[in-house]
N, C-alpha and C positions, 0 to 999 in steps of 0.2 A: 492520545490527544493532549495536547497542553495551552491551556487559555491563560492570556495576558494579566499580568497581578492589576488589581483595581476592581476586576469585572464580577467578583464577588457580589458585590450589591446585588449586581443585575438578578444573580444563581438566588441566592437567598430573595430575593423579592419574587421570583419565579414561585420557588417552592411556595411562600405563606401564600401569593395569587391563588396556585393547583389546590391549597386547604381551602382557601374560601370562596373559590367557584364553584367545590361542588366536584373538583375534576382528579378527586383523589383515587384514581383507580388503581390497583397493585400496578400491572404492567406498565403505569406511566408515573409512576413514582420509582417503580426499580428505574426504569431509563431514567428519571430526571437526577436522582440519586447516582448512578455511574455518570455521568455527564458531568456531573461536578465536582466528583473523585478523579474523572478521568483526568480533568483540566489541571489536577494539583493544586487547587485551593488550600487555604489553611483556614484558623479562625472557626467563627461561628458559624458559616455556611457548610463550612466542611464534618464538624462536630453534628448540625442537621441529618448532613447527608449520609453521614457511615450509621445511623440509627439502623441498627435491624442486617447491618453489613456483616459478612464472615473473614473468621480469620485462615489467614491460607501459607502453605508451606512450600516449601519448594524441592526439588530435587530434580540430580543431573541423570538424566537417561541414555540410552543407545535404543536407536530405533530399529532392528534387522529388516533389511530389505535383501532384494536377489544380487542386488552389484553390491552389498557389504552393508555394512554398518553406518546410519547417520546420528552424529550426535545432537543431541534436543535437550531438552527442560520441561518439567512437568510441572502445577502449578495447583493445588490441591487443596480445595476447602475444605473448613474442619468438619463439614456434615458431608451426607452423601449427596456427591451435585447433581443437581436436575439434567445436566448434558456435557458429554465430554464435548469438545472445540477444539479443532486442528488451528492454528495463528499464525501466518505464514507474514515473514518479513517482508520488507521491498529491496534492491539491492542497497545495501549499506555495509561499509568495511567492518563494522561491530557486530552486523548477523545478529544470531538472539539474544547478545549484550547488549543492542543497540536501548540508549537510557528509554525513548517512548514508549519501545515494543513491550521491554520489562514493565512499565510503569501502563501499560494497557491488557497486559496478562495478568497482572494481580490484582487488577480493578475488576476485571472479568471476575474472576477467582472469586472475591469478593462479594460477588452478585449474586454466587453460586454457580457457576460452571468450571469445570476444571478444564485444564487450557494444555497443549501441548504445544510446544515452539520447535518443529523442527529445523537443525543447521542446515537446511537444504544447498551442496554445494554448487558454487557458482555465483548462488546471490552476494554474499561476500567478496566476491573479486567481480563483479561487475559484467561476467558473462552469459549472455542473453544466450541458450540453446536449449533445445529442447529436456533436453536433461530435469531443467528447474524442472518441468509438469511430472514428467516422472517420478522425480524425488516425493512431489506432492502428493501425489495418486500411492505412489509406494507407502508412505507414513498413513494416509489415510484408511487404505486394507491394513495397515497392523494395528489402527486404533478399533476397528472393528471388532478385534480380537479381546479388548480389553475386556475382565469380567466387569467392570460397572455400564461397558455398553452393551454386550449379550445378556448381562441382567434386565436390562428396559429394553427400550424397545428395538434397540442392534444398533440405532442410526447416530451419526453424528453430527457437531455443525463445523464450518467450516467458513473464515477467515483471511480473505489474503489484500497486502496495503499491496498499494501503490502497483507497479508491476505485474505483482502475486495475484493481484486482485482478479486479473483478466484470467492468470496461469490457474488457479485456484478453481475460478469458472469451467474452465477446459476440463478438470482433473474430475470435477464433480459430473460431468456429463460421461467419463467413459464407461463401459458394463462392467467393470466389478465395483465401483462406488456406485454409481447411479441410482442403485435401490438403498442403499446406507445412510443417505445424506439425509438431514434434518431440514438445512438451512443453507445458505451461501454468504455470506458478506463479501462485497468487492467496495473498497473503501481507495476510492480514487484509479479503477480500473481500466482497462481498455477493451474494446472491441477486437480491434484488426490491427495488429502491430506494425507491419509496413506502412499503415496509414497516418499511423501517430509517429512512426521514425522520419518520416517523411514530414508531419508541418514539424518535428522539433530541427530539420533542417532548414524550413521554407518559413514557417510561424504559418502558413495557411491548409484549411481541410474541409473539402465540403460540408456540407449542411446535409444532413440524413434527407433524404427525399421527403418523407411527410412533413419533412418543416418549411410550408410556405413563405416564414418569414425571411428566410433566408435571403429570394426572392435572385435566384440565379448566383448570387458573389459566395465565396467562400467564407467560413468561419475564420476569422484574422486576429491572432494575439501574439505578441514577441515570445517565443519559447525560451525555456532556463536553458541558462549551458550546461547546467551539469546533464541533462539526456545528451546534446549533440557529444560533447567530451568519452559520454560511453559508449554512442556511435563507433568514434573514433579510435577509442581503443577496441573495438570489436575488429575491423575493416584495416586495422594498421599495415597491417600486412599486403594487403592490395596498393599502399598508399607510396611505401617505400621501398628500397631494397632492402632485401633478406639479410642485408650486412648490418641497417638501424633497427629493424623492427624489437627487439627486445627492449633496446633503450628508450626508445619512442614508446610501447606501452609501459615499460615503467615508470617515466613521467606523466602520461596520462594518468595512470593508478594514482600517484602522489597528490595530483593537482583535484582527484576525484575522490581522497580522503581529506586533506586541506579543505574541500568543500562540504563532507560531514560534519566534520570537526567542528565548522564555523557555527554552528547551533548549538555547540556546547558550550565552547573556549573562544571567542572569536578573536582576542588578544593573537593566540598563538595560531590560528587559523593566520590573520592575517601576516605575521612575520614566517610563515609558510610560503602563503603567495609572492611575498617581496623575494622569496630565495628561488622559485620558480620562475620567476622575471628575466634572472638572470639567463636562465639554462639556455634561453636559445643561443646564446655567444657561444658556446660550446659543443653545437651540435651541427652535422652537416646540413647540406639540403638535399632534399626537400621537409626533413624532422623537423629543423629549425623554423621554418614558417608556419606549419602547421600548430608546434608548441604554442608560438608567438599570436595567431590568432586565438587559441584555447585560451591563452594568458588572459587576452585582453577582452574574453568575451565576446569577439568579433563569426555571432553564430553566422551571418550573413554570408562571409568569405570561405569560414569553415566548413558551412552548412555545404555549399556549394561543390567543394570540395568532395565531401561525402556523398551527395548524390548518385550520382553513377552506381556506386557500388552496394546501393542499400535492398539490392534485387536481388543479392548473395549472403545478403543477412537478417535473418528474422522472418523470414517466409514460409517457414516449418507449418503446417496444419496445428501444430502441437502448442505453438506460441498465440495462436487467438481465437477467440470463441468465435468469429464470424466464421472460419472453415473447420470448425469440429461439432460433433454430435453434443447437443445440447444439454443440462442438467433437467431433471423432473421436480426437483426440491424446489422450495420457493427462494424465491433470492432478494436482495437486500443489496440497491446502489445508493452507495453513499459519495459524493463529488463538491468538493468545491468550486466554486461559483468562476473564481479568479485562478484557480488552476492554470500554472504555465509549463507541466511539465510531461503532463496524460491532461489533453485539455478537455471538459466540462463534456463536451458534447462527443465523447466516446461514449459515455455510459449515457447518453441518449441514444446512442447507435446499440448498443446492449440491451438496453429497456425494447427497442423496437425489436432487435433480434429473436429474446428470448420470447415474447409475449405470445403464449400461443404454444408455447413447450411447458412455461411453469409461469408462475404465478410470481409477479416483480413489482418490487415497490420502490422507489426512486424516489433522491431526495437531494435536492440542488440547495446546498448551501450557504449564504455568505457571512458566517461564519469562520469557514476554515476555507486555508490555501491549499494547498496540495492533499496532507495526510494530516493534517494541524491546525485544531481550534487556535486562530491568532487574528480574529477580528472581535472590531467593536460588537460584542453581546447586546439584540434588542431581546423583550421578554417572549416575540412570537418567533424568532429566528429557535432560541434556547425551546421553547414546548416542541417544538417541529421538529430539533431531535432528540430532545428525550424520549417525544410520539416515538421516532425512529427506535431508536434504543430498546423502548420498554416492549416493542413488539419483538425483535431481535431476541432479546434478554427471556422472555417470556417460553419460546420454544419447547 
């Protein structure tokens, strides 16, 4: 998580509130303390927060699964942690480089859990198949194996942003984790993938049945392009002849690390997209349109385009929790409010799912956007997830 410089006050006014209402309890002082570690504070609020914090090491791992070797990152406090944690990235070209994921694995770390980041392939190059869940499921029977989790109690928790969040959910309901799990975090997840590949090409998605307010219309927000762009690059193949499709996804890939990027370097993100402007002059048709709508953000035309063929991608049992055997472990949806890219009310469709398998606690934030603390900080937004956190962290 990373919260906007300035919002300091708000964190530090939080904490001395939690001393002097009385509302100093461990598990909500650990959350309020990662909360404000997560967001990358400096200063005095941050000096508060790391009081009683551990220091933690790091090292490159190989995870042995049955299709080979994944490699990961392990993430290790200096005492013995209270819970190993699987941390499953979203798709991003940096995988478990990517700056937030590192900067939310040592904060865990921190809290006292030691964290395991697997490369799980695929999510780095942007392809949605079943594979992700297995990689996840796979890593998660080998943390099993770990002597600090046969030492307690066998079980672990388990972690997944964005994407992962849904995949993660899936992994944690099959029979050989099922009895293993501690926890779940799904940190901007999804229900039913079709559903959600579907409003990032339309911006529209019903309303879960028990929400009267809905009151017949659909759920309506303009979707980001970077989901339809990975559409796109999934489905290329359907789109063009066999003579473009290679060129045609490796602009897609360019235009969908240019969009990583932009949250780190945005200087060079943008003189990325100004060289991407150009490419449609260069390419035939139909690549050329396609590019040209992707350029310009035009999800409407593009959207449009991809439909037809979204019935041939993502429909796996394996890709959402609405058609797979559900986890037993308690679980933990964490969703921004203004999310445009897994919107808000999947993990309302998850909460209703799961309710009645395990035990779910859900928490709509407006705070963060997507996977990212990056709103105005009030002091009851900030206690509501630290609450979140500290029960999380508590495990």
């Amino acid at each position: 998580m990373r919260m906007m410089r300035g919002r300091g006050s708000v964190l530090l006014f939080a904490l001395l509130v939690a001393v002097a209402a009385g509302y100093f309890t461990r598990p909500f002082v650990l959350g309020l303390s990662f909360v404000v570690r997560a967001a990358d504070l400096h200063g005095l609020v941050h000096s508060v927060a790391a009081i009683g914090t551990r220091g933690e090491t790091e090292h490159a791992i190989d995870i042995p699964t049955d299709t080979g070797s994944i490699h990961g990152r392990l993430y290790w406090p200096d005492r013995e942690p209270r819970r190993v944690t699987l941390l499953v990235s979203g798709l991003h070209p940096a995988g478990i480089d990517e700056p937030r994921l590192v900067q939310l694995a040592r904060q865990l770390a921190a809290s006292g859990m030691a964290v395991v980041t697997p490369d799980i392939p695929g999510l780095s190059t942007f392809e949605i198949t079943p594979r992700l869940t297995d990689g996840i499921e796979a890593t998660a029977r080998w943390m099993t194996t770990m002597p600090s989790v046969t030492a307690g109690d066998g079980r672990i928790g388990m972690i997944g942003i964005s994407f992962s969040g849904g995949l993660a959910l899936v992994a944690a309901g099959r029979p050989e984790v099922r009895n293993k799990v501690a926890f779940v975090v799904s940190l901007g997840g999804h229900d039913d993938l079709p559903r959600v590949l579907r409003y990032l090409c339309t911006g529209a998605e019903p309303y879960p049945r028990q929400q009267l307010g809905g009151q017949g219309q659909p759920f309506v927000r303009a979707p980001h392009d970077y989901g339809v762009a990975v559409i796109l690059l999934g489905v290329a193949d359907r789109l063009v002849p066999g003579s473009q499709v290679d060129r045609l996804k490796a602009v897609v890939h360019e235009f969908l690390v240019a969009s990583a990027l932009d949250s780190v370097n945005h200087d060079a993100a943008t003189r990325e997209f100004m060289r991407l402007r150009e490419l449609p002059k260069t390419l035939p048709e139909p690549s050329a349109t396609l590019v040209r709508y992707m350029n310009e953000r035009d999800v409407i035309h593009l959207g449009a385009k991809l439909l037809p063929y979204l019935g041939l991608y993502g429909g796996d049992p394996g890709l959402s929790v609405s058609h797979s055997p559900k986890p037993s472990a308690p679980v933990f949806l964490l969703h921004g409010l203004d999310d445009n890219v897994i919107p808000t009310i999947e993990s309302e469709y998850l909460a209703d799912d799961l309710r009645g398998q395990a035990s779910v606690r859900l928490l709509l934030s407006g705070l963060i956007t997507h996977t990212t603390v990056d709103h105005q900080a009030r002091t009851s937004d900030v206690f509501q997830l630290a609450d979140f956190w500290g029960d999380v962290l508590s495990r």
